[in-house]
C-alpha positions, 0 to 999 in steps of 0.5 A: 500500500502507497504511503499516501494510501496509509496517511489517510487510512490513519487519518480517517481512523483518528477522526472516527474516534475522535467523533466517538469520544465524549467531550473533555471538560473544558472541550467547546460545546458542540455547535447549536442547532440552526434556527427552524425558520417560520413558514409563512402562514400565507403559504399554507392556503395550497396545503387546504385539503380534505384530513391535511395537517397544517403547522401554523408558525407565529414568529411574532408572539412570544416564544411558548413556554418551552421555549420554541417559536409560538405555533400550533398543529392543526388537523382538517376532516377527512371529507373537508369541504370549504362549503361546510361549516366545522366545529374547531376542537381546541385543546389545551394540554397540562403542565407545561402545555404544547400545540398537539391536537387532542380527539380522544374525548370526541365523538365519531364526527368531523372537527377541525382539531387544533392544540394551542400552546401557552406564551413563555412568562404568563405564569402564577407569581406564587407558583411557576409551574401553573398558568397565571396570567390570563389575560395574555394567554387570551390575547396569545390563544385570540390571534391564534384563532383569529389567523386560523379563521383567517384561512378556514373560515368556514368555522362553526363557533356555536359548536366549537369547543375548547377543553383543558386538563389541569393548566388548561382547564386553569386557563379556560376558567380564567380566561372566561373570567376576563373582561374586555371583548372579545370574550372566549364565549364569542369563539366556543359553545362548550367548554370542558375542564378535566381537574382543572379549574375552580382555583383561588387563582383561576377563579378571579372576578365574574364569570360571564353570561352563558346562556345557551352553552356548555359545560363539562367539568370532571375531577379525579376522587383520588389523592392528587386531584383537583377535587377540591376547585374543579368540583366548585365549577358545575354549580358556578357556570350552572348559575351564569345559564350554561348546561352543565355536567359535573362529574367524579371520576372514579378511581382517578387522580390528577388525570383526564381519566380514559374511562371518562372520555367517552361519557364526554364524547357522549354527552357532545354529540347528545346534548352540546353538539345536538343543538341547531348551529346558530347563524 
């Protein structure tokens, strides 16, 4: 074999151990990731089809609490026609949130389905893991929605629905809460709380007119739960005139029991979903 030929074999070698070798302490931490860049949200007109998945990029709001560009996954029925009106499934995940869609608590059905995340720094002063400041998760959730509209605007708000576990029904409770317009009642019909809501936190000033919506709250009977706040919700929404189902579930704790969901899916499409669409 030619010298030339070994000094690169060696060469080639070294490099595949240096590459397999962990960092020294001292060493220059490896390089970061280039920045994910924002699809522009015009550009995703052309990508409107019957079951498509669309990932709306907003590069103008506040990072979410991760830490990553404001965004949400957005998924259209499998038959979409622009000539039909959908409800919007908005689903606002615990903890600290994400931007996934959520059916498991739908009935069989077509729904425009979306997950919205929560802005980076609007938490509860005495508690950072909880959500706090509502009126800038609204304002966060409001343009969200209102750019969806913008590109499907054939949304049936009488029916759409918004729902929450744990920081998300937090934030449901405390956003309805809110006054200014426009008010979440102007974008949902029902709203669902699973262990979540009915808080010293959330619960702040007065909820509003809900005259001809409705209402899921379910709780955890075990160790752990919300029981105490979210069981407070049934009787406070029933009075401001919503349709309201409370419910504990049974051997549960602080979860969206999966022997829950499909009483909540049942209770959509006979009683929430079951009214004439408003025009």
């Amino acid at each position: 074999m030619r010298p030339t030929c070994l000094l690169a074999l060696f060469a080639c070698a070294a490099s595949l151990i240096a590459a397999d070798k962990p960092a020294a302490k001292g060493d220059a931490k490896p390089a970061a990731k280039a920045e994910v860049k924002a699809v522009p949200r015009t550009e995703l007109k052309v990508l409107i089809a019957p079951g498509a998945s669309l990932k709306f990029d907003f590069p103008e709001l506040t990072v979410d609490r991760y830490g990553a560009m404001a965004a949400c996954h957005l998924t259209l029925p499998a038959d979409y026609d622009a000539k039909r009106k959908y409800p919007l499934v908005v689903w606002l995940g615990g903890g600290e949130g994400g931007n996934t869609p959520n059916k498991s608590f739908l009935p069989e059905g077509d729904f425009i389905i979306v997950g919205l995340p929560y802005p980076k720094g609007a938490n509860n002063p005495s508690q950072a893991n909880m959500v706090g400041d509502y009126a800038k998760v609204w304002t966060y959730h409001r343009f969200m929605l209102d750019e969806i509209a913008q590109l499907i605007p054939n949304i049936d708000k009488s029916h759409s629905i918004i729902a929450g576990f744990s920081n998300g029904g937090h934030a449901i409770d405390g956003m309805l809460r809110l006054n200014g317009k426009p008010k979440l009642t102007d974008y949902f019909g029902t709203f669902i709380f699973a262990d979540g809501g009915g808080t010293v936190y959330s619960s702040k000033g007065n909820l509003p007119n809900l005259k001809d919506k409705f209402a899921y709250a379910c709780w955890g009977g075990e160790k752990g739960s919300n029981k105490p706040n979210t069981s407070q919700l049934p009787k406070a929404l029933k009075a401001k005139g919503a349709t309201v189902v409370g419910s504990e579930m049974a051997g549960v704790g602080h979860s969206f029991g999966e022997s829950e969901k499909p009483k909540v899916a049942e209770w959509l499409e006979k009683v929430a979903l079951a009214t004439p669409t408003k025009k």
